[in-house]
BAFI-3210 file (N, C-alpha, C; in Angstrom, 3 decimals, decimal comma, padded with zeros to 6 digits):
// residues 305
n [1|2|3|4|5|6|7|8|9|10|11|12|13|14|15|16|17|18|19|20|21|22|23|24|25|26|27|28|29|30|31|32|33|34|35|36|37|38|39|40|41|42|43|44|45|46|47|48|49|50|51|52|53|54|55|56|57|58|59|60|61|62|63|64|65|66|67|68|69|70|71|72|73|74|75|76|77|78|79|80|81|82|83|84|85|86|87|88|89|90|91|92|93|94|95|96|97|98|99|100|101|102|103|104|105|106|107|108|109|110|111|112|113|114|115|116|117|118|119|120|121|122|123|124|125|126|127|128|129|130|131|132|133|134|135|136|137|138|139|140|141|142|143|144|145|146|147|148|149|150|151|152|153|154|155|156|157|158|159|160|161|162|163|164|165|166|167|168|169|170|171|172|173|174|175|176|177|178|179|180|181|182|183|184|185|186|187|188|189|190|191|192|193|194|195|196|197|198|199|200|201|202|203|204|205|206|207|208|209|210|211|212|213|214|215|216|217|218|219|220|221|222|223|224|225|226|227|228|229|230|231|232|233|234|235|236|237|238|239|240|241|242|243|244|245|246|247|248|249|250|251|252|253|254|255|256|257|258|259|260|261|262|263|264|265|266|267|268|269|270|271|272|273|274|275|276|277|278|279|280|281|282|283|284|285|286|287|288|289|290|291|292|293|294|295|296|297|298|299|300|301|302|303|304|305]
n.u [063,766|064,223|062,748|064,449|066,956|067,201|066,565|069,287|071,357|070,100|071,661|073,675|074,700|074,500|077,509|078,615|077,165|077,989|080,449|078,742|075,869|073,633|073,226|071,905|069,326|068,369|068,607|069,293|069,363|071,271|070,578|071,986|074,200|074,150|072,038|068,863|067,193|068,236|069,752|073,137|074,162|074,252|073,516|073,761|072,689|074,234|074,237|076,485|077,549|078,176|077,572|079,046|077,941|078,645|077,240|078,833|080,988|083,765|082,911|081,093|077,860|077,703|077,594|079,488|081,396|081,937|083,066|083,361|081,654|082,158|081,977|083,936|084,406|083,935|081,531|079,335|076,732|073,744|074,418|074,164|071,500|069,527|069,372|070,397|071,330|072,568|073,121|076,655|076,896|076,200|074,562|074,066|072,340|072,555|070,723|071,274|073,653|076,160|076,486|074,875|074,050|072,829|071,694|070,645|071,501|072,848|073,562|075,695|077,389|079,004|081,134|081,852|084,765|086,407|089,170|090,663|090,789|087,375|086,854|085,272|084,630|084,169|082,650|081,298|079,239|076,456|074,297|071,186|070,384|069,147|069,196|068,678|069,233|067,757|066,366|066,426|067,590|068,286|067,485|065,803|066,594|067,226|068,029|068,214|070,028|071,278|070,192|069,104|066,931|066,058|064,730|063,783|062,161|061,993|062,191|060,958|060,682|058,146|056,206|055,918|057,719|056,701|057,910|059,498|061,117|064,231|065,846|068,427|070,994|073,669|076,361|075,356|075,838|078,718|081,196|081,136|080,112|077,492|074,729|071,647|068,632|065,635|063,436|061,131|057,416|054,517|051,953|049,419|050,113|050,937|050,934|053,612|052,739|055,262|056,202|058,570|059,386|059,682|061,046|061,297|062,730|062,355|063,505|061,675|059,960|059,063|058,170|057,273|056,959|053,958|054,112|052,495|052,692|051,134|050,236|049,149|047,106|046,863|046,501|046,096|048,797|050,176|051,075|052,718|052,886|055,668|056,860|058,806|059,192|056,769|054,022|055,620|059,144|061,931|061,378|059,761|056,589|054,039|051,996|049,695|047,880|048,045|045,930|045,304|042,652|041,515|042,823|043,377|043,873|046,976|047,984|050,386|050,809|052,767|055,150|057,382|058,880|058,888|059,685|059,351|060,126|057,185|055,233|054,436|054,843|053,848|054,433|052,758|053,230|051,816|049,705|046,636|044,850|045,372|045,231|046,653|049,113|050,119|050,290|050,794|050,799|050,855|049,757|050,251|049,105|050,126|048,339|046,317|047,476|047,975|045,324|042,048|040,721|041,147|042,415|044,062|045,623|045,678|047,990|048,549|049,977|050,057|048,268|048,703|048,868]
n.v [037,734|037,235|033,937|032,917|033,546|032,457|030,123|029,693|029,899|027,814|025,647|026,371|026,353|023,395|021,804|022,469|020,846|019,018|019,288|021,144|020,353|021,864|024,164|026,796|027,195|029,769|032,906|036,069|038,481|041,570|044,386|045,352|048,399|050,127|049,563|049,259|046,562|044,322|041,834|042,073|040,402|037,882|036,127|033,353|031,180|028,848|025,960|026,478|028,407|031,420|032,063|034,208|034,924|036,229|037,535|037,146|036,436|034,589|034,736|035,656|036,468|034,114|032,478|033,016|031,734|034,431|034,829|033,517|032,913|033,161|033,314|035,514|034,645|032,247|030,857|028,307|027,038|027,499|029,488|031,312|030,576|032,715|035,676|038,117|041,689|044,433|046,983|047,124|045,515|043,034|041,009|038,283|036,079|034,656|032,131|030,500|031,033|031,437|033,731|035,586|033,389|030,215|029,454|032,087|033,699|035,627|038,394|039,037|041,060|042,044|043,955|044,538|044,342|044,871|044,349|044,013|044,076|043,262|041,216|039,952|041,068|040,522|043,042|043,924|042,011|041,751|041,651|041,164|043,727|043,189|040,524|036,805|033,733|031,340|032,933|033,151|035,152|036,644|034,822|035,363|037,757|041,249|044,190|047,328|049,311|051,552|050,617|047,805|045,165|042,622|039,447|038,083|035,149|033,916|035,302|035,593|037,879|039,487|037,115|033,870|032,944|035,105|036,665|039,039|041,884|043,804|046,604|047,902|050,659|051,855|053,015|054,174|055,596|055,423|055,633|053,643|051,527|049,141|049,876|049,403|050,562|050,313|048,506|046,040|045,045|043,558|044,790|043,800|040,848|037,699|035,054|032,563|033,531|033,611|035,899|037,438|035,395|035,866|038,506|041,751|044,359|047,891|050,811|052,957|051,512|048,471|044,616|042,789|039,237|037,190|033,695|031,134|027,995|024,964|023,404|024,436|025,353|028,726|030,296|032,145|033,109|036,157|039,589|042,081|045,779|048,244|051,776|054,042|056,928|056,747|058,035|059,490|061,289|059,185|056,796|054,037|052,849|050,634|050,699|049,058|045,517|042,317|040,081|036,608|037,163|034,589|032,708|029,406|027,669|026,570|027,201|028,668|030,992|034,188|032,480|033,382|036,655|039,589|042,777|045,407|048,926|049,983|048,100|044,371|041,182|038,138|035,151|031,542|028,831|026,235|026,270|025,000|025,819|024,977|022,589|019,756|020,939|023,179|025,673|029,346|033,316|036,242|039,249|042,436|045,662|049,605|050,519|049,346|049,241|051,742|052,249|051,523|049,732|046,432|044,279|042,051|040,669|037,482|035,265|032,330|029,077|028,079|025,679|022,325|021,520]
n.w [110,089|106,720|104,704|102,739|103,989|106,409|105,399|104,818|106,859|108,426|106,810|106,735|109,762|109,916|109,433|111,879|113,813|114,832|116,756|118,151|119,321|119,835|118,699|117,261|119,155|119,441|117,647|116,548|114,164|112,187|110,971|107,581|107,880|105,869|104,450|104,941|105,635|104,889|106,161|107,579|109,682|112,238|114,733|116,647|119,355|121,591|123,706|125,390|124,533|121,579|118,412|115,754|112,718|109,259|106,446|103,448|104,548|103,921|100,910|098,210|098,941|100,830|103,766|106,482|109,606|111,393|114,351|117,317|120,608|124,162|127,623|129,960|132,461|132,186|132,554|131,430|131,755|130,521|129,073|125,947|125,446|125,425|122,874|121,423|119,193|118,463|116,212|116,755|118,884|121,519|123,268|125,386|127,186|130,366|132,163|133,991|135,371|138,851|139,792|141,903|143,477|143,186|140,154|139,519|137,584|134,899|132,718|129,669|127,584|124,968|122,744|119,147|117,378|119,645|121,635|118,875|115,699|114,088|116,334|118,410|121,539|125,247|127,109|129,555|132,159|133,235|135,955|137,957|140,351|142,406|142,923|143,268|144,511|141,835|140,452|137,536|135,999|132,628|130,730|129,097|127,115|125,271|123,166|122,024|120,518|122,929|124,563|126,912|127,928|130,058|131,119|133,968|134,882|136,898|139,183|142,395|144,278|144,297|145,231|144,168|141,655|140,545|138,489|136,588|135,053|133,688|133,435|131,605|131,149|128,986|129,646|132,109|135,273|134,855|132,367|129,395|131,084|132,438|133,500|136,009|135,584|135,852|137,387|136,603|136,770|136,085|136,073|137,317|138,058|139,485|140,985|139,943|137,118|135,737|134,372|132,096|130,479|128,061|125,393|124,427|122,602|121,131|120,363|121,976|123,471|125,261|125,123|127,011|128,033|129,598|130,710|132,196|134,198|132,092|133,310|136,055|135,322|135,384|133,336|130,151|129,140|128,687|126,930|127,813|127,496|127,432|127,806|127,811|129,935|130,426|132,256|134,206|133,658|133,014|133,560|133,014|132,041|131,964|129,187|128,555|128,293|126,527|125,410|123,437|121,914|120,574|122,187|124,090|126,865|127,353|124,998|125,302|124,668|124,798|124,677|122,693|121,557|120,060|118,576|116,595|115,556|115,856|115,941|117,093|117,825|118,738|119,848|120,446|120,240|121,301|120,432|118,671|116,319|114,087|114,465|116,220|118,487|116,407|116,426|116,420|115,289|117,026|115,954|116,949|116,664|116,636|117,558|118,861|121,396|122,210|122,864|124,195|123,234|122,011|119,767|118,312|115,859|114,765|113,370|111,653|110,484|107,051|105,964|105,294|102,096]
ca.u [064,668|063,398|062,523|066,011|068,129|066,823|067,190|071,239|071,790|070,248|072,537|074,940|075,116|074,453|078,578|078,877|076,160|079,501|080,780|077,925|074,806|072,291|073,112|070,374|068,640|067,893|069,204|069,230|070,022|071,204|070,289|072,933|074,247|074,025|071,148|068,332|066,203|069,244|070,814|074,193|074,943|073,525|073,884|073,666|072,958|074,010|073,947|077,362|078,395|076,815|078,546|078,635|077,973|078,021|077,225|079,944|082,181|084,809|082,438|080,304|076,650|078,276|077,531|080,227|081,491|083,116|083,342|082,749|081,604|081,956|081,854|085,493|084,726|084,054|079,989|078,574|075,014|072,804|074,855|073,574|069,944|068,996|070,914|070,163|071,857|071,830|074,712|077,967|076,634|075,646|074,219|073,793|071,849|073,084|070,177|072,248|074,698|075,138|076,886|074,030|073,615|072,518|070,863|070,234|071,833|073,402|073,668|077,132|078,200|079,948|081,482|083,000|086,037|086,960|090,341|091,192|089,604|086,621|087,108|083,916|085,775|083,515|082,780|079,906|078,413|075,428|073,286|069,905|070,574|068,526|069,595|069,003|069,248|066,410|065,763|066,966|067,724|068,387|066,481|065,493|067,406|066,787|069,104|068,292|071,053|071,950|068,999|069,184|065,973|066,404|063,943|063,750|061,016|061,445|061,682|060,145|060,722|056,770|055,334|056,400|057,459|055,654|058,517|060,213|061,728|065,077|066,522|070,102|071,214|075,207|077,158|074,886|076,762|080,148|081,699|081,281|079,169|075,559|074,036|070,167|067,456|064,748|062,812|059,623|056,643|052,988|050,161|048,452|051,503|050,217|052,287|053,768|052,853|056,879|056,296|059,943|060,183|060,267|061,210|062,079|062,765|062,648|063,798|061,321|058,762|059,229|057,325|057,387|055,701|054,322|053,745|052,132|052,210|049,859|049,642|048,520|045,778|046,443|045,856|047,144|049,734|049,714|051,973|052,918|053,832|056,107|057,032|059,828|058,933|055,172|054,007|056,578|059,997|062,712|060,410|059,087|055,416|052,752|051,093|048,566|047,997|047,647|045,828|044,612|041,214|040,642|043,315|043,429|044,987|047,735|048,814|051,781|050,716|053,585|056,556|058,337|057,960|059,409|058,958|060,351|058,997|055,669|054,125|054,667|054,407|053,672|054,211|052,197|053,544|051,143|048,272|045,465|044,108|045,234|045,817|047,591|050,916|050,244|051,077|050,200|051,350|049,710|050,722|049,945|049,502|050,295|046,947|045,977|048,566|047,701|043,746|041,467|040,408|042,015|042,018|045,440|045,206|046,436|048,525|048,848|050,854|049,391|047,756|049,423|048,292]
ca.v [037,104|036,204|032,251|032,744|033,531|031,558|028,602|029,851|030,077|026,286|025,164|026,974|025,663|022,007|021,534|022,474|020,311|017,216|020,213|022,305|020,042|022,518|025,256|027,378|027,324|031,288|033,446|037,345|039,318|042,529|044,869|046,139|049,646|051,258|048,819|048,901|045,648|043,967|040,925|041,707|039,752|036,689|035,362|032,052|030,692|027,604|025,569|027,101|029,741|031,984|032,144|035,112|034,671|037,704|037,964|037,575|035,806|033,508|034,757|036,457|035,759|033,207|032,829|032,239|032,184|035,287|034,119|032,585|033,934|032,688|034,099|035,104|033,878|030,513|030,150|027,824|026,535|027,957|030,759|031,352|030,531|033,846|036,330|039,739|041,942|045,919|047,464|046,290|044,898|041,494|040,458|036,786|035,361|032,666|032,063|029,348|031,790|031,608|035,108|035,950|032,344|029,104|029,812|033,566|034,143|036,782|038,199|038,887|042,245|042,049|044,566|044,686|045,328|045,103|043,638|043,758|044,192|042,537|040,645|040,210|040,746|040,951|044,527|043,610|041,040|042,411|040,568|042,076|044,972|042,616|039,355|036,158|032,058|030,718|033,721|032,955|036,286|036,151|033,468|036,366|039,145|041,979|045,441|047,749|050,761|051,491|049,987|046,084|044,582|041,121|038,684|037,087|034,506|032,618|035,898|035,526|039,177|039,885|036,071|032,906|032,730|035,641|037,320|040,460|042,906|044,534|047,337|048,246|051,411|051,738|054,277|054,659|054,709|055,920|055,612|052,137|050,830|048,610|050,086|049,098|052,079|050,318|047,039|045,968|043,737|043,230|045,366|042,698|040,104|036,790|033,649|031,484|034,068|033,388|037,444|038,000|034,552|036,495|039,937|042,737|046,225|048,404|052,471|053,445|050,094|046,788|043,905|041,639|038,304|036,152|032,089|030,623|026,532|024,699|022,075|024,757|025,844|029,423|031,030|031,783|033,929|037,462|040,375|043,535|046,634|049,196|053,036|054,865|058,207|057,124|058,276|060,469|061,112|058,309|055,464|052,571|052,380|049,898|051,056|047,978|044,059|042,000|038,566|036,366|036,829|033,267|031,772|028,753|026,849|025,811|027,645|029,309|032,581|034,671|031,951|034,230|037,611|040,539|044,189|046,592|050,168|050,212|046,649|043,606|039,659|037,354|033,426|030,837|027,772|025,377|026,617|024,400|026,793|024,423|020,813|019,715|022,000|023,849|027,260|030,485|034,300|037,366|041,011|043,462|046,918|049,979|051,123|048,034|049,090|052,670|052,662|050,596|048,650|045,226|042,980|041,691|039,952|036,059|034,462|030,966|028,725|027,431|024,611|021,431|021,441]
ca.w [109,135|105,728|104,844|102,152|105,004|107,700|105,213|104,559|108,227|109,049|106,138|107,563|111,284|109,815|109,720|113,413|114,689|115,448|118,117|118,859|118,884|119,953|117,889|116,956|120,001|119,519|116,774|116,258|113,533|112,211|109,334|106,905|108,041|105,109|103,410|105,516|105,389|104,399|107,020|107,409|110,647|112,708|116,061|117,020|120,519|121,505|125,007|125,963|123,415|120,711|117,592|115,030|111,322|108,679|105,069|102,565|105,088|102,646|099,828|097,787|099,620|102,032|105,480|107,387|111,293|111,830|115,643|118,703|121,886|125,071|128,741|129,893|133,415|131,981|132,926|130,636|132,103|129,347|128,539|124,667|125,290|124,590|122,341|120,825|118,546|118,121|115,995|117,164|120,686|121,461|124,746|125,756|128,060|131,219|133,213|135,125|136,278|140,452|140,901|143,377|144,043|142,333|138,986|139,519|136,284|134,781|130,801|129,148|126,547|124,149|121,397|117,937|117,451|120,940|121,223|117,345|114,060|113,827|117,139|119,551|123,098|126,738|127,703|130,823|132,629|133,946|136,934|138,931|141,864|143,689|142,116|143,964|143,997|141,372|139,442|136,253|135,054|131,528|130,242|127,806|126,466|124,268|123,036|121,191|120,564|124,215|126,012|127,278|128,502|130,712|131,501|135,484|135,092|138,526|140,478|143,554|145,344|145,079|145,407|143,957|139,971|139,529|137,377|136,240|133,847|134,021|132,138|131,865|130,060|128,698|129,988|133,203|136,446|134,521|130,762|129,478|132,347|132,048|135,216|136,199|135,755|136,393|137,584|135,707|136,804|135,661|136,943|137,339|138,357|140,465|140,971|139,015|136,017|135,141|133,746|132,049|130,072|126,673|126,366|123,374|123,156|120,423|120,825|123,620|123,955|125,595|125,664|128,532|128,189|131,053|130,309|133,173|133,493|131,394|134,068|137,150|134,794|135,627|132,539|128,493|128,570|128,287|126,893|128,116|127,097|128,088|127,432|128,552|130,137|130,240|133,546|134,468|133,014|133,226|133,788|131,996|131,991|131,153|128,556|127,803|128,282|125,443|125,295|122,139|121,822|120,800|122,902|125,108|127,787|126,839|123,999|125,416|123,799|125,542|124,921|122,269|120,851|119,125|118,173|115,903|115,742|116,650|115,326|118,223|117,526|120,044|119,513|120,998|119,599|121,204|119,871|118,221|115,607|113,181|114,594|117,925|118,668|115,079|116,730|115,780|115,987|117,268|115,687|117,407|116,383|117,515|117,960|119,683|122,548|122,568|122,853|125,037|122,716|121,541|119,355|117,382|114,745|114,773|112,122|111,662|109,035|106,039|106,122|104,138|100,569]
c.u [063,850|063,783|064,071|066,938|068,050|067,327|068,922|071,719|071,186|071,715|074,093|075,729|074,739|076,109|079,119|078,167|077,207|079,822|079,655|076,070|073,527|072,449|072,212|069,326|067,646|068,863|068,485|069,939|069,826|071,165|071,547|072,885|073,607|072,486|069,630|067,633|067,019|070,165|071,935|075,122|073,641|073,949|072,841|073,855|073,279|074,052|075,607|078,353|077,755|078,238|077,844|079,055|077,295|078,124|078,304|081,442|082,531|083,961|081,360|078,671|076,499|077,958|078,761|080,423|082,369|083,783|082,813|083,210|081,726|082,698|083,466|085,213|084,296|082,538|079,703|077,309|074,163|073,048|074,877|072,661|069,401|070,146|070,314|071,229|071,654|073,109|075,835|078,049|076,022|075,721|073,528|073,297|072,045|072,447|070,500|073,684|074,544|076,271|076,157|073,053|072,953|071,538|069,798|070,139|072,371|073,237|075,259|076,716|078,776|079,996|082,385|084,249|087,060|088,453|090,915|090,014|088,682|086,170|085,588|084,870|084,185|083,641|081,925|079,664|077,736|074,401|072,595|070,759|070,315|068,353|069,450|068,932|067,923|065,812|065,766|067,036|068,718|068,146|066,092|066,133|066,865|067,735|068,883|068,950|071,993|071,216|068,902|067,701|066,183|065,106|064,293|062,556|060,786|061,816|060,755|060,008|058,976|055,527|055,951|056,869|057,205|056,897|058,674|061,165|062,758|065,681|067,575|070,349|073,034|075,563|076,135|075,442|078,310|080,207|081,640|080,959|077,575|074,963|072,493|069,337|065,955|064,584|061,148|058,872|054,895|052,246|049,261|049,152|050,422|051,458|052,218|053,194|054,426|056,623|058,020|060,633|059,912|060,023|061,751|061,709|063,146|062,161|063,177|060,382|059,577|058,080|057,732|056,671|055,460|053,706|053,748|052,001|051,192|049,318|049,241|047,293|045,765|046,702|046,436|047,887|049,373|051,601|051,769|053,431|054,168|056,560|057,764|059,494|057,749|054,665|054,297|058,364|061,122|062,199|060,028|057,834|054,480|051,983|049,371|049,477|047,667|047,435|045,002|043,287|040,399|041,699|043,220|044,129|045,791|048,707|050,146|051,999|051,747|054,984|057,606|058,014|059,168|059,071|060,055|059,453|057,894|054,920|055,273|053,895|054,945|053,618|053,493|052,247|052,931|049,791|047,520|044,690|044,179|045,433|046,513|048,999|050,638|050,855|050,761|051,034|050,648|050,508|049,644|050,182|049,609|049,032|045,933|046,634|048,879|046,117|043,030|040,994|041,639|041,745|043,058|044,963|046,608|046,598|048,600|049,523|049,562|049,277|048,429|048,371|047,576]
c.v [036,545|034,631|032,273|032,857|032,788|030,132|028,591|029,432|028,568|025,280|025,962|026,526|024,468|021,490|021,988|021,484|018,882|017,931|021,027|021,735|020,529|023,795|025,718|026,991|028,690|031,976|034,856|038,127|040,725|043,817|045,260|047,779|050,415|050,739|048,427|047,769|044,101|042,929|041,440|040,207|038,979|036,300|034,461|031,663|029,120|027,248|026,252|028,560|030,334|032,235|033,355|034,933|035,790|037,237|038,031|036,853|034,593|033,195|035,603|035,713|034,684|033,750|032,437|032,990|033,180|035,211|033,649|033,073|033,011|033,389|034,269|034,480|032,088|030,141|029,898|027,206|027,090|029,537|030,518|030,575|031,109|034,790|037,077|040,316|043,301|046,640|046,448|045,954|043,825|041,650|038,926|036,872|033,961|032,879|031,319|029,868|031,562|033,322|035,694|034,826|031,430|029,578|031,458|034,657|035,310|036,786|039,050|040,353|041,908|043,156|044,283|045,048|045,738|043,876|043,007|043,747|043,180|040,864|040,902|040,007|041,386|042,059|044,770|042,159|041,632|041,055|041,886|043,079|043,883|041,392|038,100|034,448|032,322|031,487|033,988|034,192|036,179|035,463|033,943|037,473|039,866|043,463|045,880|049,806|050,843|051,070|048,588|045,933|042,963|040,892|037,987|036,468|034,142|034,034|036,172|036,937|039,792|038,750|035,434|033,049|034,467|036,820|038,745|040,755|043,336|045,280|048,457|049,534|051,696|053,428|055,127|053,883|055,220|055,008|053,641|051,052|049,959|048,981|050,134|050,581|051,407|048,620|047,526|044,996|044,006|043,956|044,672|041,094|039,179|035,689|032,485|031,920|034,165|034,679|037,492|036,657|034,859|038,125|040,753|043,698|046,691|050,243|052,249|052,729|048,696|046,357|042,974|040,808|037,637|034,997|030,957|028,672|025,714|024,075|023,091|025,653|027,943|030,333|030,864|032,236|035,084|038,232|041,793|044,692|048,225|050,758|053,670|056,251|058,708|056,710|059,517|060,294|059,905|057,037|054,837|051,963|051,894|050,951|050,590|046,328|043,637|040,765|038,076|036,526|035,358|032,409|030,465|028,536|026,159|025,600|028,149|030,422|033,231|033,910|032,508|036,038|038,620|041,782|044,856|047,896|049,716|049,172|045,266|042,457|038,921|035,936|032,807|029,111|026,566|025,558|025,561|024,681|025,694|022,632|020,875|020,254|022,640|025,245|028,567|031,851|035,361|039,132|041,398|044,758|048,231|051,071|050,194|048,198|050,381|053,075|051,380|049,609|047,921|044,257|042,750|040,322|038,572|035,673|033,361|030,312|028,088|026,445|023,603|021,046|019,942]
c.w [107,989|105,576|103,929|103,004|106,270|106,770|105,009|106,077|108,850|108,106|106,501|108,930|111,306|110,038|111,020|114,365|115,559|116,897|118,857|118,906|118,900|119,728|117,161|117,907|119,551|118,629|116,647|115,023|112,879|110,833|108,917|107,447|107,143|103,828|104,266|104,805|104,890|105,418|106,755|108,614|111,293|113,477|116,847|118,490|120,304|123,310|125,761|125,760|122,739|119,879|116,102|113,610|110,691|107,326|104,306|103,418|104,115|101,860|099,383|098,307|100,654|103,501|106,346|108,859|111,457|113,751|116,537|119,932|122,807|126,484|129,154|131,594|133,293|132,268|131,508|130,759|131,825|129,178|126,503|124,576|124,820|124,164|121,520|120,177|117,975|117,472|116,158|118,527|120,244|122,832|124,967|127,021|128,939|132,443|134,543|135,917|137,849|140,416|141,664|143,718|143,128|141,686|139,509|138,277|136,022|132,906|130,474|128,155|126,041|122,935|120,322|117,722|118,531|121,000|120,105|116,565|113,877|115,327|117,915|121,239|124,154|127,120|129,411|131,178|133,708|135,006|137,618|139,886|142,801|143,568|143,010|143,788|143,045|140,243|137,864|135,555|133,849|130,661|129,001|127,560|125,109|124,318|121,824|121,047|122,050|125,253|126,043|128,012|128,762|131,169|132,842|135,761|136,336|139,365|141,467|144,704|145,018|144,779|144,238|142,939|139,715|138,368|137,316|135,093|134,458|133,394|132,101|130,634|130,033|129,115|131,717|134,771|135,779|132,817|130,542|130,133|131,556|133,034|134,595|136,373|136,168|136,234|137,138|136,256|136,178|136,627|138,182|138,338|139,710|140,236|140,188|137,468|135,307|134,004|133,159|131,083|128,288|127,007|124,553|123,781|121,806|120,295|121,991|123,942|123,993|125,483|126,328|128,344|129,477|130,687|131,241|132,921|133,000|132,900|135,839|136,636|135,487|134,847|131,166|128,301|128,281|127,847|126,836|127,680|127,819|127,567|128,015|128,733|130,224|132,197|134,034|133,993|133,469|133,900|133,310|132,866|131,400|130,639|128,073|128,270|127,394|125,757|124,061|122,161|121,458|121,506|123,804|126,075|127,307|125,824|124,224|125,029|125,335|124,900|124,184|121,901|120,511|118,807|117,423|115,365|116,264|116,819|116,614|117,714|118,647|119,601|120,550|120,359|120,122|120,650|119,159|117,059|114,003|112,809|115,852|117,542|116,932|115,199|116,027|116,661|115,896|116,788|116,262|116,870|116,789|118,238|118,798|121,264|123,221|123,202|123,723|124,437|121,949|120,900|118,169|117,014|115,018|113,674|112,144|110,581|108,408|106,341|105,075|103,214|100,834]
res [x|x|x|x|x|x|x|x|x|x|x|x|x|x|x|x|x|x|x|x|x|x|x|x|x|x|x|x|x|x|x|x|x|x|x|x|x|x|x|x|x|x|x|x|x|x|x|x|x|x|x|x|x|x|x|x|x|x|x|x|x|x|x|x|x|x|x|x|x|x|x|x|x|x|x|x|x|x|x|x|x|x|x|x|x|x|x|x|x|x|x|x|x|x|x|x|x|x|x|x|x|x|x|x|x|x|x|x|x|x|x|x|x|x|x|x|x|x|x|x|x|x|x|x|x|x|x|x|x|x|x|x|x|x|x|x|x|x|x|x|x|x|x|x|x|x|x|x|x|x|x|x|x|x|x|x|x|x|x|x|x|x|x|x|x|x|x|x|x|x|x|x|x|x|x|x|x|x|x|x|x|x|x|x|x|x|x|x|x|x|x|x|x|x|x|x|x|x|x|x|x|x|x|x|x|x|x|x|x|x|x|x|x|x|x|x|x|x|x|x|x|x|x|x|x|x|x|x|x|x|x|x|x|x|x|x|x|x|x|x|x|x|x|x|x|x|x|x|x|x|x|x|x|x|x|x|x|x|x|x|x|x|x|x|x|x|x|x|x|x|x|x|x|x|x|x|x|x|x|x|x|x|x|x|x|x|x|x|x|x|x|x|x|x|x|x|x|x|x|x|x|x|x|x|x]
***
């Protein structure tokens, strides 16, 4: 999102903040169809809902709310935490879901147009195959076209925390379906690596982050990446691990991240690089993620004049 539209869109969800006080938790948005590079649309998490704001709504360059999402079975315990945006799909994230038991979580669908013009109506609510208390699946979400990638930080099915990937494709399993193709974990995967607590996908690469606690000292965060059909066909395989080269303890390198085509940014918002919590971000490129060698380049903010 450029810094002009990011600042429209805080001035924008400043007159909701009376009803919705933690709006803008997590925000996604989506290029112009016919304008690439071009915002047309924006989605807004908040602690119970995610609300959709497009371009030109009641005006010329105006942002306004074209609507408001929320689960139709009624779960609200951090449903619009996380929230993605591919076309005319939206998938939310409610890691506090219990449909396979207290905070197991689940993530939500939604399409355009679905029950009237311009309407966002519930098409899915997707949860794990193998879904269980604690796992917070969803915590992270990501969709791009017909492929969903979910985050399960606290899964415990191979040792404590240590986390997982999940990745749902539309129309698999029958017409209009989210059915599961595959489960994802770390190579490498140890406990309490919370693997799965950020997550994107763009065409045929994921990245998976994992953001271990500062306070059990067991390590900086790493991110993963994935390849559909690398291996053998219909599979999603690690391609590469990525860690900062000057990282520390403590940075959080892993806690967000992002990809589109080929190029991958990794946040680490405690970082040090420029003062306590200053934060910094890691691109990655895609030659960094193909070849054995590594070394992605860290951004940081400007320093105050």
């Amino acid at each position: 999102m450029s810094p002009s539209i990011a600042k429209k869109c805080r001035a924008l969800t400043y007159d909701l903040t009376i009803n919705a006080p933690t709006i803008g938790r997590c925000i996604s948005t989506q290029d112009h169809k016919w304008v690439p590079g071009t915002v047309s649309t924006a989605i807004v998490g908040a602690d119970d809902s995610a609300y959709v704001f497009r371009r030109n709504e009641g005006g010329p360059d105006a942002w306004g709310e074209a609507a408001k999402i929320t689960a139709a079975d009624g779960s609200t315990w951090s449903f619009g935490e996380s929230v993605s945006i591919s076309g005319d799909t939206v998938i939310v994230g409610a890691r506090g879901d219990d449909e396979n038991g207290t905070a197991s979580g689940a993530a939500y669908v939604f399409q355009r147009d679905q029950g009237g013009a311009n309407a966002w109506d519930q098409v899915a609510k997707i949860t794990a195959d193998d879904g269980d208390a604690s796992d917070s699946f969803g915590v992270s979400v990501s969709i791009s076209g017909d492929t969903v990638v979910v985050g399960a930080y606290r899964d415990s099915d191979n040792g404590l925390y240590l986390g997982s990937g999940y990745i749902f494709q539309r129309d698999y399993g029958g017409p209009d379906s989210w059915g599961q193709v595959a489960k994802i974990t770390a190579s490498d995967g140890a406990e309490e690596d919370q693997f799965g607590w950020s997550v994107s996908i763009s065409d045929e690469t994921v990245v998976i982050c994992s953001n271990p606690p500062f306070d059990l000292d067991l390590g900086w965060g790493s991110a993963y990446v994935f390849r559909r059909d690398h291996g053998w066909a219909n599979t999603w395989g690690q391609v590469a691990k990525i860690t900062a080269s000057d990282g520390e303890r403590g940075d959080e390198f892993g806690a967000s991240a992002s990809i589109s085509d080929d190029t991958a940014v990794v946040g680490a918002p405690a970082s040090d690089i420029l003062g306590r919590d200053s934060g910094a971000v890691t691109v990655i490129s895609p030659y960094e993620y193909r070849s054995s060698a590594s070394a992605p380049r860290r951004v940081s903010p400007r320093p105050d004049p």
